[in-house]
N, C-alpha and C positions, 0 to 999 in steps of 0.2 A: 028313498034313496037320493032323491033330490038333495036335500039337504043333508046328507050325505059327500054330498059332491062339492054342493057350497063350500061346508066346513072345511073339506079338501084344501078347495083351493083360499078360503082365506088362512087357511092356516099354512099354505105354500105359501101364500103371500106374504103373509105377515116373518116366516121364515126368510123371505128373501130379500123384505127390506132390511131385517135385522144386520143377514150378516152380511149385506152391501156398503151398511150405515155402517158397521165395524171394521170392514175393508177401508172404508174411505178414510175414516177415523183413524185407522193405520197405516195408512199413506201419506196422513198429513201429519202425522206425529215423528214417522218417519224422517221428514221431507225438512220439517221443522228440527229435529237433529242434527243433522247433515250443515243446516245453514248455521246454526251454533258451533257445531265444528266447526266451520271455514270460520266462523267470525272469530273462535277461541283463537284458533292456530294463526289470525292475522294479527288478535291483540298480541301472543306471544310474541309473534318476530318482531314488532313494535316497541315493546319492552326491554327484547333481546340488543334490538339495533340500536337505542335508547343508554341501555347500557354498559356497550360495548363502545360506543361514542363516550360519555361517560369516564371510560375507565382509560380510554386514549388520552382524553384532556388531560387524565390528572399524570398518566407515566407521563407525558410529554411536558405538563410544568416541573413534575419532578426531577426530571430528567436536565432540564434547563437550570433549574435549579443547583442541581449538584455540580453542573459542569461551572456556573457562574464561582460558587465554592469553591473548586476544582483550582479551576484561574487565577481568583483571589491568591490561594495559600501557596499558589506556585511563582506569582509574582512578588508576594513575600518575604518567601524562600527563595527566590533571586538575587533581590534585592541585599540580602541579611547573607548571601555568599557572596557577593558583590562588594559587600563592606568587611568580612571579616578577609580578604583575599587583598583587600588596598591596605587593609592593617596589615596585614601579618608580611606583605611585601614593605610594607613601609619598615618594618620590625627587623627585618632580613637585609635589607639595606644599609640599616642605620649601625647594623652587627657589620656586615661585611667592612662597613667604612672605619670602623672600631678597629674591626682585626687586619686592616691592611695597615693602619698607623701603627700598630702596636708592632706590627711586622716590619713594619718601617723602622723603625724606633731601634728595634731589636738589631736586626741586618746595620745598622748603621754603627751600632755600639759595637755589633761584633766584629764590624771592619775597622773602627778606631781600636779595641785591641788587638787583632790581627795584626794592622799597622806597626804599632806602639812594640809587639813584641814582634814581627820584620827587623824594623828599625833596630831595637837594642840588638837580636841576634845578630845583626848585619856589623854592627858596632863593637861586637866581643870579633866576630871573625875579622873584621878590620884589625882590632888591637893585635887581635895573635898572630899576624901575617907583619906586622909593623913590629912585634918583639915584648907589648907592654904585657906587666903581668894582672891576671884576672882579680877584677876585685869580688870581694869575700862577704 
């Protein structure tokens, strides 16, 4: 029975290193997870911050860029209204000064006929108050 008891207990024994050695075993495998997560989830944010910088650089040249474009075409387009606006007054001027001589011109003629036919009607009503007879 002795050896009985032996066997017992190496065979508790040997049970109890076993599933100590497999506790620990899984504690550390455990333990070693955990630290792969924290390092995965810090490379993430690393990559995330990374890219997220990244994507700021590029809207903010982009951004600079289209406003510098922006500027250009509206300086431009100032410009090119700026010039078509000194023409087309120049254009509007040069008419105005056209049609006030011509208006001139006009009003002038029409008062030397006006005149012209005063005068002779003034000339027939003279004759006929003086007796002459109208000519024909």
């Amino acid at each position: 029975m002795h050896i009985r008891k032996i066997g017992s207990i190496v065979l508790a024994s040997a049970f109890t290193v076993f599933l100590s050695t497999g506790f620990a075993v899984a504690q550390d495998s455990a333990k070693q997870d955990m630290k792969t997560a924290g390092t995965d989830t810090k490379n993430a944010a690393k990559d995330t911050g990374h890219a997220v910088s990244t994507g700021t650089k590029k809207a903010y040249d982009k951004t600079a860029s289209g406003t510098k474009t922006a500027a250009d075409k509206t300086a431009t387009g100032t410009e090119t209204a700026y010039h078509k606006t000194a023409n087309r007054t120049k254009t509007a001027t040069d008419k105005t000064v056209n049609g006030t001589k011509t208006v001139g011109k006009d009003v002038g003629h029409g008062t030397k006929v006006a005149a012209k036919d005063t005068a002779n009607e003034t000339k027939k009503v003279g004759d006929k108050i003086a007796g002459k007879p109208n000519p024909q």
